[in-house]
C-alpha positions in Angstrom: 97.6 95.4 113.5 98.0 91.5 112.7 99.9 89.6 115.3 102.8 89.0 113.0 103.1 92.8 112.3 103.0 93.1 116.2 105.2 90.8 117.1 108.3 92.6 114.3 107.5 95.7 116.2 108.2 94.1 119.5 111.4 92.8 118.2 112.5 96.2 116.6 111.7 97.4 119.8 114.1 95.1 121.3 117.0 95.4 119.1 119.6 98.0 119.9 121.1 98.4 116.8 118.1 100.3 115.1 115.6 103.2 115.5 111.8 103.1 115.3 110.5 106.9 114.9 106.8 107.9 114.2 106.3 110.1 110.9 103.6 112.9 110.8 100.9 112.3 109.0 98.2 114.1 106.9 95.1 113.9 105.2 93.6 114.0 101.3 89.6 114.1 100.6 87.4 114.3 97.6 83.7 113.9 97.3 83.5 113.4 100.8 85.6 110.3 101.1 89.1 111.2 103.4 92.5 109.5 103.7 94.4 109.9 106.9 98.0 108.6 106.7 101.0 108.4 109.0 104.3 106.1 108.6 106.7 104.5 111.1 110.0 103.9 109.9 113.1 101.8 111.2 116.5 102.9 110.8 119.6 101.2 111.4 122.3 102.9 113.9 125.3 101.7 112.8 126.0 100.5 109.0 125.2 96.7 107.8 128.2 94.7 106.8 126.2 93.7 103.5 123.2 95.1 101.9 119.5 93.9 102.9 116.7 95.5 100.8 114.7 97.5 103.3 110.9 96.2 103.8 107.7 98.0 103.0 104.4 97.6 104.3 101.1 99.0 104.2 98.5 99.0 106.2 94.9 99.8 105.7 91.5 100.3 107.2 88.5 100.9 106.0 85.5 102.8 107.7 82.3 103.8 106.9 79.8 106.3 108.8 76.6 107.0 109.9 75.4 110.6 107.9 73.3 110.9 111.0 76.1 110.7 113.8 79.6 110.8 114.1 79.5 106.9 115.4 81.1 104.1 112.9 78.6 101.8 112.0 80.5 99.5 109.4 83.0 97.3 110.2 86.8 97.9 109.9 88.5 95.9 107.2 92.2 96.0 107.2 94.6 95.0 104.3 98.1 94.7 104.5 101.0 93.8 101.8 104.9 93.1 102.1 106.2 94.9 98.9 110.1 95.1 98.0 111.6 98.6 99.1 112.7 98.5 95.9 108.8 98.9 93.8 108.0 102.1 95.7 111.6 103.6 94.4 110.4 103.0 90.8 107.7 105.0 90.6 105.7 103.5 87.5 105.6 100.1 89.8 104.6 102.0 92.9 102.0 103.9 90.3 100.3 100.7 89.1 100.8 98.8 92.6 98.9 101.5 95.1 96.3 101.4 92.2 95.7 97.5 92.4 96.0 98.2 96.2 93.2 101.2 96.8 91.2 99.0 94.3 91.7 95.7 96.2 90.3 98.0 99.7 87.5 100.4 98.6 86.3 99.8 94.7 82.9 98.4 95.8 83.0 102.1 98.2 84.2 104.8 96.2 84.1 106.0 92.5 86.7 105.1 90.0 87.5 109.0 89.7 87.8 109.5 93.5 89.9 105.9 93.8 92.6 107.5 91.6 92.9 110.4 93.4 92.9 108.4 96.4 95.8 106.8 95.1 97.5 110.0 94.3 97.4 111.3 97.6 98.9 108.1 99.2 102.1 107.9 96.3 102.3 112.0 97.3 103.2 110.8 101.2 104.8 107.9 100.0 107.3 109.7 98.2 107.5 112.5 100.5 108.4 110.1 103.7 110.8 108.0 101.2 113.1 111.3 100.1 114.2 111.8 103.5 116.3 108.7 104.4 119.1 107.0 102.5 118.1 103.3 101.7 121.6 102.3 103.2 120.0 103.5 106.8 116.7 101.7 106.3 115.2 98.6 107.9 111.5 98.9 107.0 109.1 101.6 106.6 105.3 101.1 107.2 102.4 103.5 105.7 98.7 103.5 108.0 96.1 104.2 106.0 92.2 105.5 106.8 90.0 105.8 104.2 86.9 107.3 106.3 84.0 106.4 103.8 80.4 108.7 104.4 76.9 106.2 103.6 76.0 108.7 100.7 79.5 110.2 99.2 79.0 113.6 97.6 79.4 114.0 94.2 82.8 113.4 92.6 84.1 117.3 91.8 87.5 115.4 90.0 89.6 117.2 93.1 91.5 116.6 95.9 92.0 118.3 99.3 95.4 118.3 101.0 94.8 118.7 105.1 98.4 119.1 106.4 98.7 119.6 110.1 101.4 121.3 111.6 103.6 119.3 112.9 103.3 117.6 109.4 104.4 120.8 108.0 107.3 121.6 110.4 108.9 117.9 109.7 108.5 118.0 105.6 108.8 121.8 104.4 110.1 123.5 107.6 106.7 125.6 107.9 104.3 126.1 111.5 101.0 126.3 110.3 98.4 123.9 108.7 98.0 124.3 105.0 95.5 123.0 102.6 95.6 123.0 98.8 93.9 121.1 96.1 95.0 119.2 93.2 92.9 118.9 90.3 92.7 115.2 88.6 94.0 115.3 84.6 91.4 112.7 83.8 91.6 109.4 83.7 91.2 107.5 80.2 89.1 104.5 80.3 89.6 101.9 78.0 86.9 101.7 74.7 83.6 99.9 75.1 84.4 97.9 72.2 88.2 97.4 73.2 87.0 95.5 76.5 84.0 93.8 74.6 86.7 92.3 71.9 88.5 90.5 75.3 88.9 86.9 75.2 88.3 84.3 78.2 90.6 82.0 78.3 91.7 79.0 80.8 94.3 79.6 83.2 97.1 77.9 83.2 100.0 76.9 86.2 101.6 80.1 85.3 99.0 82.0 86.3 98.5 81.6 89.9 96.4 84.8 91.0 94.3 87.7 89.9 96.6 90.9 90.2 94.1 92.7 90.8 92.4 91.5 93.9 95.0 89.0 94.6 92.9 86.1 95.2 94.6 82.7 93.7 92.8 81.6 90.6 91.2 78.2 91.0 92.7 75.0 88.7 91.6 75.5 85.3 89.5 78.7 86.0 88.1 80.6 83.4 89.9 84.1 83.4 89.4 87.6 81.1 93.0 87.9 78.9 94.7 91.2 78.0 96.5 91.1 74.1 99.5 91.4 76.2 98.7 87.8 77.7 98.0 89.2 81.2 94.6 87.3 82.9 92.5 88.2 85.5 89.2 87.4 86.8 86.4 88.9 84.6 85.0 91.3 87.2 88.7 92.5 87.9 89.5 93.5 85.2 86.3 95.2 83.4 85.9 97.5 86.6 89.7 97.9 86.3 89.2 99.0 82.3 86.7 101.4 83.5 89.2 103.6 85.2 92.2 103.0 82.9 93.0 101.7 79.4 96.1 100.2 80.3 97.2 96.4 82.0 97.8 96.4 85.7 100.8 94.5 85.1 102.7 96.0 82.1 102.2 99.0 79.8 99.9 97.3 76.8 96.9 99.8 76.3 93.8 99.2 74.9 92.0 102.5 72.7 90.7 104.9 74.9 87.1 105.6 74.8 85.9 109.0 73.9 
């Protein structure tokens, strides 16, 4: 964790007038790649005299390892982002956002197929962790993420495998053993080769400050690819984005689908 992370958790610590509790965790894999997450949430004891939004943040790291030993040979890379309480309660938002975020971590790592599903599994504990508290009780709540990448992924199979422990299982559904399932992926719909083709560059202006995509500012007068929906992001962004999805990363404009 960041320094600035670790020094809010000291002062949570400190304060008396709120709880920090440790959620159970679980994991999600396809085609070899696994996501292990847990969540720490902080709860006010007595009721705030006027309404603060609740903070989220998540946190993620990303490993690779050796096929030939159980021993991490890549480094660790860890991303974190401050988001509103209030994007994860509208779930379209907290759709489009964990996709710009899984992309932002592991694109270069992992298949567009596998990202999504990825994705899915992290809303799915998201939204699981979020159901149980009232936002009048919350402080913050903080997701910590693995994504445990092999050197040579398997194929993609367009499934995912739930792994929930059991104490996982005892705090969400009430059961005492570990249970697995699998969800099969729908299919994503890529946008058209000719759709991303007929995109325009254009210059960016002072509006747009950053890619929202990778989140990396834009530089003065940068040549950026545009949506019809006026959206821009950097080239590379947003043709590896259009390869998963026909739709923008910010709003709901679509391009055709390809076949």
């Amino acid at each position: 964790m960041d320094p600035a992370a670790s020094a809010n958790s000291r002062r949570i610590n400190e304060d008396a007038s709120v709880s920090s509790r440790e959620i159970p965790g679980w994991a999600a894999d396809t085609a070899g790649v696994t996501l292990r997450i847990k969540a720490r949430v902080v709860t006010r004891l007595l009721q705030p005299h006027q309404d603060i939004e609740p903070q989220f943040i998540s946190h993620f790291c990303r490993q690779t390892h050796s096929s030939s030993s159980d021993h991490v040979t890549a480094e660790c890379a860890h991303f974190i982002i401050p988001q509103p309480y209030c994007h994860i309660n509208h779930r379209p938002t907290w759709e489009e956002q964990t996709e710009q975020m899984f992309f932002h971590v592991a694109a270069n790592h992992v298949s567009p197929a596998d990202l999504d599903l990825l994705a899915q599994a992290f809303r799915r504990y998201t939204y699981t962790v979020f159901d149980r508290f009232p936002i009048t009780e919350l402080v913050s709540m903080e997701f910590f993420s693995i994504i445990e990448i092999p050197v040579t992924p398997s194929a993609s199979t367009g499934r995912l495998r739930y792994l929930i422990p059991r104490d996982a299982n005892e705090y969400f559904f009430g059961g005492d053993q570990d249970i697995s399932f699998v969800q099969f992926n729908k299919g994503l719909r890529p946008a058209s080769t000719a759709a991303v083709v007929g995109l325009l560059m254009v210059t960016t202006t002072a509006e747009d400050t950053s890619c929202s995509i990778c989140l990396e500012d834009f530089e003065v007068m940068t040549k950026a690819l545009a949506m019809p929906c006026g959206h821009s992001f950097h080239e590379g962004c947003l043709k590896e984005w259009l390869r998963r999805r026909n739709s923008c990363p910010l709003c709901k404009f679509s391009l055709p689908a390809a076949e």
